[in-house]
N, C-alpha and C positions, 0 to 999 in steps of 0.2 A: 383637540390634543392629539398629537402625532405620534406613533411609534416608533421603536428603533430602525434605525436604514443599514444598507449595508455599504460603510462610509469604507474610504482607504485603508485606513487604521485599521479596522474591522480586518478586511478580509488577509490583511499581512499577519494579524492576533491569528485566525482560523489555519492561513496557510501552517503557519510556525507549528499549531496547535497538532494540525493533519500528519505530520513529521515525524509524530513521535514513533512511527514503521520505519523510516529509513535513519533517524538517528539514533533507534534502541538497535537495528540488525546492520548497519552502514559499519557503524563507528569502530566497532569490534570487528568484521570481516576478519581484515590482516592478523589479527591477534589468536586467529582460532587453533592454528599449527603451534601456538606457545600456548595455549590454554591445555591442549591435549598434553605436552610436554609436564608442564608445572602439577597438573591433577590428574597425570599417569592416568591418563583415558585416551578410547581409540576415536582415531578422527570422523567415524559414524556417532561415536557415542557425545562427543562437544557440537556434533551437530543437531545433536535433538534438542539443542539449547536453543534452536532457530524454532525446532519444531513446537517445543513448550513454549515459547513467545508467541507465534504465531496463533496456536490454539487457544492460548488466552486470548489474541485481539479478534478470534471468530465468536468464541463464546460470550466475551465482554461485549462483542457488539450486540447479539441477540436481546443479552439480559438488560443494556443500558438505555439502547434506540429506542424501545415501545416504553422503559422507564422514564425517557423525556418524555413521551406522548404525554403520561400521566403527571407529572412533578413539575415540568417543565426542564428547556436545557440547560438552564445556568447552575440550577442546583446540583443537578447529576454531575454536571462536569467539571464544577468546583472536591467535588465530594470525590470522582476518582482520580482525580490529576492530582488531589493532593493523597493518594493510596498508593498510585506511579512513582510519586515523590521519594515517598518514604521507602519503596520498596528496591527504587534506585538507588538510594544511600545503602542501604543493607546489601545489596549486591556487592558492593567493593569488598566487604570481610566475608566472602563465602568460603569456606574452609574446604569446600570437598565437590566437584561435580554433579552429584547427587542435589545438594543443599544450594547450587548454582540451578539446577534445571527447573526447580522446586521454584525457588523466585522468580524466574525468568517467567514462570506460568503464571503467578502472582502479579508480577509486572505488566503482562500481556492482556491480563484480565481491565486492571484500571487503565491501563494507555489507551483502550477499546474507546472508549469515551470522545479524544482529540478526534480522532476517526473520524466514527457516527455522528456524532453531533456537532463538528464541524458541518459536514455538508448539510445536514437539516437544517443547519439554520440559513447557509447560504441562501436554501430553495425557501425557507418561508419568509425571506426576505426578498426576494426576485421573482422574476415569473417568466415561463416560456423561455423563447432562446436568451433573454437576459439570465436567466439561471445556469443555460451553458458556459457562456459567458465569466458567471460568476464563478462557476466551478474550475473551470479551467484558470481564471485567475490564483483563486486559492491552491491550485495543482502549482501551478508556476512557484508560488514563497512557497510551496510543499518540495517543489523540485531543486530548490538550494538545500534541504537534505541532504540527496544521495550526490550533490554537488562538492559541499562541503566535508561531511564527515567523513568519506573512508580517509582523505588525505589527512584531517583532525589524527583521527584512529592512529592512521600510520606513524606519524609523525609521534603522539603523546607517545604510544606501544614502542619507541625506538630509545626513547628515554627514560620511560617510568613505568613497561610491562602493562600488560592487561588493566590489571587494576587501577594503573592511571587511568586507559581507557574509559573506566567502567566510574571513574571519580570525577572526571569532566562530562560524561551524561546524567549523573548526578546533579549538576551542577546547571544542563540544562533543563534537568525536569522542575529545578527551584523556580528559574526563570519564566518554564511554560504558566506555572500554577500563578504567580504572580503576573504576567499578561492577563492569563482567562479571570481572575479576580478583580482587576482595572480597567479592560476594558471590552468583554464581553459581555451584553446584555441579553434579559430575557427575552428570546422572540417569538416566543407561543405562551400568548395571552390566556389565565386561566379560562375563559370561555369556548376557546377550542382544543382547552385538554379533553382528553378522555377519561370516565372514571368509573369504569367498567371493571378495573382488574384485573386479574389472571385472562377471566374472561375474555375479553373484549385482546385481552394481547391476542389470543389463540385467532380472534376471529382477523385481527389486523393482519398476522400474519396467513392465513386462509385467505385472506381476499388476493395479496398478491400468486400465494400458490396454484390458483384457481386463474389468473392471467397471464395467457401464454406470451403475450408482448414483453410484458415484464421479467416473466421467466428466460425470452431469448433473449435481450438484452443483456440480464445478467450474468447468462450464459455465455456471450459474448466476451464479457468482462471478465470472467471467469475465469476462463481459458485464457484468454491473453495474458494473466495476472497469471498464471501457471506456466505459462511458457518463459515469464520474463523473471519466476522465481527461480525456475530451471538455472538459469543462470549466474542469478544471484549466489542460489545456496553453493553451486558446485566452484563457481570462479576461482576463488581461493586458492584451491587444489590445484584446480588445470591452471591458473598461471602462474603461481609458486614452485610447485610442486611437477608439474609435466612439463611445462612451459620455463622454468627459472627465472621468473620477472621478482625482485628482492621486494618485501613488503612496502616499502614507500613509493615505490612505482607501480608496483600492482594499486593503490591509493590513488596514485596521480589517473593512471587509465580508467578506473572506476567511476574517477568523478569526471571526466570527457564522458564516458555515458550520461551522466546528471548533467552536464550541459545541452548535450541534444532532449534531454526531459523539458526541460527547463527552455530550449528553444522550438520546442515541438509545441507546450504549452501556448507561449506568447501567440504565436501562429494560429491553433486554434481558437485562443479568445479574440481574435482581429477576423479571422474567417469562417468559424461555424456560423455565427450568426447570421452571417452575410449568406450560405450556399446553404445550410443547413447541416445539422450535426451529424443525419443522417449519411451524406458523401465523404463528409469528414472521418467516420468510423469506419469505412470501409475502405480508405485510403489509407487511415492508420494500420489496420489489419494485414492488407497487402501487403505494405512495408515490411512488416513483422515477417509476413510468409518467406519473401527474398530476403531476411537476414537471416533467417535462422535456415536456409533453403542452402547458402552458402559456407553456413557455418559449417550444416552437418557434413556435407559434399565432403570439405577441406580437412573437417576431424576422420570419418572414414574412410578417406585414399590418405591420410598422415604426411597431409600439406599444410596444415595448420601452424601458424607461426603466428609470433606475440603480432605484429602490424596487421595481420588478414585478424587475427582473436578480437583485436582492441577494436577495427571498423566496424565488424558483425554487431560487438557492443554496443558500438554507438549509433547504429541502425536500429538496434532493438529499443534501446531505450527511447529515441527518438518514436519507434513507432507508438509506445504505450502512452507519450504524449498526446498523441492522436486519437488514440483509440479507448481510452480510459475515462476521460472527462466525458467525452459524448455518450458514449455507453451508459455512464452514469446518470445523466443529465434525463436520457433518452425513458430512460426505467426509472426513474423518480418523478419524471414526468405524469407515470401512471397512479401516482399517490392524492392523498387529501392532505389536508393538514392534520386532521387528526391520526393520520395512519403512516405521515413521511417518517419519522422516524423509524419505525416495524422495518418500513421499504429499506430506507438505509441499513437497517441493522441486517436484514436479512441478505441483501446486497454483500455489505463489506464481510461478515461471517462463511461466507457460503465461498469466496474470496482466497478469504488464509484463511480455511479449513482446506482448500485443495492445496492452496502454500504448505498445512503441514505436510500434508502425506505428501505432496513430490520431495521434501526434504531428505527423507527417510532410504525413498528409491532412487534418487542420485548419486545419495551420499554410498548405499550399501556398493553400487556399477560402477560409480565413476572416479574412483581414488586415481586411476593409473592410466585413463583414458580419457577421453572428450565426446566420446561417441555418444555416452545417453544424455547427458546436457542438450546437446546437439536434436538428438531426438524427441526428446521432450518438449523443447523448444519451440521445433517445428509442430510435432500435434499440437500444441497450445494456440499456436499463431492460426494454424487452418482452422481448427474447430471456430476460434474466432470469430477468423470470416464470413465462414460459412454461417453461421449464427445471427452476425450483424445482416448477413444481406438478407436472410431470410424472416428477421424481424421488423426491415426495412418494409420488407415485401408486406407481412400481414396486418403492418400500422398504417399504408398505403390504403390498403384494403379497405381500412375500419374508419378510413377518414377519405374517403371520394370527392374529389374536388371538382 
């Protein structure tokens, strides 16, 4: 008797699933200068609606990931995606900012689930660079996200205000819960749960804290995923708003970045496996370094214009293509089965947990400028580097050929 594989179907159900970051924070982008308008709030304070999302998909992952360890992942992930569900319908009638931020963290908490336990199950279904492989596939149907929705967003928000917005991700979170319900299966058989408890989470996550490969890695990813939200949160503003690109085109150049994601992807699932994930993460990283090297340059001598804004984007997101799945791959590599989930949760938490707090300090600098986006971007992208090459170096080390 055979267990589940990880067929086609599978991993487009996981991608779709992994999505639910860039079609809960995508789809609304353009909407966020009419959301402040309608709910008489300042445009720091409608961005702490990124921040409360975000801190829900850190903390949801913590509490969810070593929850699959124990339960297994189909149940967890049935059980929050239909909590996302519900909590995305209630979103449309939020009456006040306040009572918008509130669910948004509600929301953030059960989306955590598509996340973590997408990749978990990718990896106990694959092994080695077939797991690169597989992640990166799943990043690809992850990367028609941030492809499709801001242009969605613009488009719905042009007709039918925010709340359309917020009534067509509704409408996809029905659809995720019904995918993860038809055709996601269990892949961690009860004989390699854990069932130790509180316990036994505390020590899953000790083992990884206690491994410095694991820790640069994610360190790695980290930071790149902070440099590339730098620009995420602040976009808006710098091209709305500094820039005068009208919300439906600021939508269309958004998602030209989600095409280089998305072609950055395909690329590494044809060539990590082949050169190693390890050249591939630090080629991604590079990248990142000369876009946002360029970006900043061009925001602080105030050469910055929407064609130099829109290529730097599409560099950057090209590079997290590269640099994201390997990262990940590289650092879940160091897990067991009984402990991948921990790895993942501690992973994608630790992630957007720095997504929230760069939200906060963009949003307070960069209303009228480009310059800390810019900056922020760049630290994100070095630390990166510097991290991948030097957890390249100490896995070299621990594995002498």
């Amino acid at each position: 008797m055979t267990g589940p594989h990880l067929t086609r179907r599978l991993v487009v159900v996981l991608g779709f699933l992994s999505a639910v970051g860039p079609f809960a924070i995508d789809m609304y982008l353009a909407s966020l200068p009419q959301i402040a308008r309608e709910l008489d709030a300042a445009p720091a304070t409608v961005q702490l609606t990124l921040t409360a999302f975000l801190l829900g998909l850190g903390v949801g992952q913590l509490l969810l990931g070593p929850l699959s360890d124990m339960w297994g992942r189909r149940r967890v992930l049935l059980l929050a995606t239909s909590a996302f569900t519900l909590t995305s319908i209630a979103l449309v009638a939020a009456p006040t900012i306040e009572v918008f931020i509130a669910l948004r963290l509600v929301q953030g908490l059960a989306g955590a689930a598509g996340v973590v336990i997408a990749r978990a199950i990718a990896v106990d279904l694959s092994t080695g660079r077939t797991a690169v492989r597989a992640l990166s596939l799943i990043a690809t149907v992850g990367g028609l996200g941030p492809l499709v929705a801001p242009p969605i967003g613009g488009l719905v928000a042009s007709f039918s205000g925010w709340r359309g917005v917020l009534t067509a991700l509704a409408v996809i979170a029905v659809l995720m819960l019904a995918l993860a319900w038809l055709v996601v299966p269990e892949s961690l058989p009860r004989e390699l749960r854990h069932t130790g408890g509180l316990r036994a989470m505390r020590s899953s996550f000790a083992h990884f804290v206690r491994d410095p490969i694991y820790l640069g890695y994610t360190g790695a990813y980290v930071a790149g995923f902070a440099g590339l939200f730098a620009y995420v949160a602040a976009s808006p503003f710098v091209a709305q708003v500094i820039l005068g690109m009208p919300p439906f085109l600021y939508g269309l150049g958004f998602a030209g970045g989600g095409v280089a994601l998305l072609v950055a992807n395909l690329i590494n699932a044809t060539y990590a496996p082949r050169i190693g994930p390890e050249r591939m993460l630090v080629v991604g990283a590079a990248l990142g370094v000369a876009s946002a090297t360029v970006m900043t340059v061009s925001a602080a001598t105030g050469i910055l214009s929407i064609p130099l804004f829109l290529g730097c984007a599409f560099a950057t997101m090209g590079a997290a293509g590269l640099t994201f799945g390997n990262a990940n791959a590289l650092g879940l590599a160091r897990a067991t089965p009984r402990n991948r989930g921990a790895g993942a949760a501690l992973m994608g938490a630790s992630q957007f947990a720095v997504g929230a707090l760069i939200t906060p300090v963009v949003g307070l600098w960069g209303e009228e400028t480009a310059v800390p986006m810019a900056c922020v971007m760049l630290v994100g992208a070095l630390l990166s580097l510097t991290l991948g090459i030097a957890s390249n170096r100490a896995s070299a080390r621990s594995h002498p050929s």
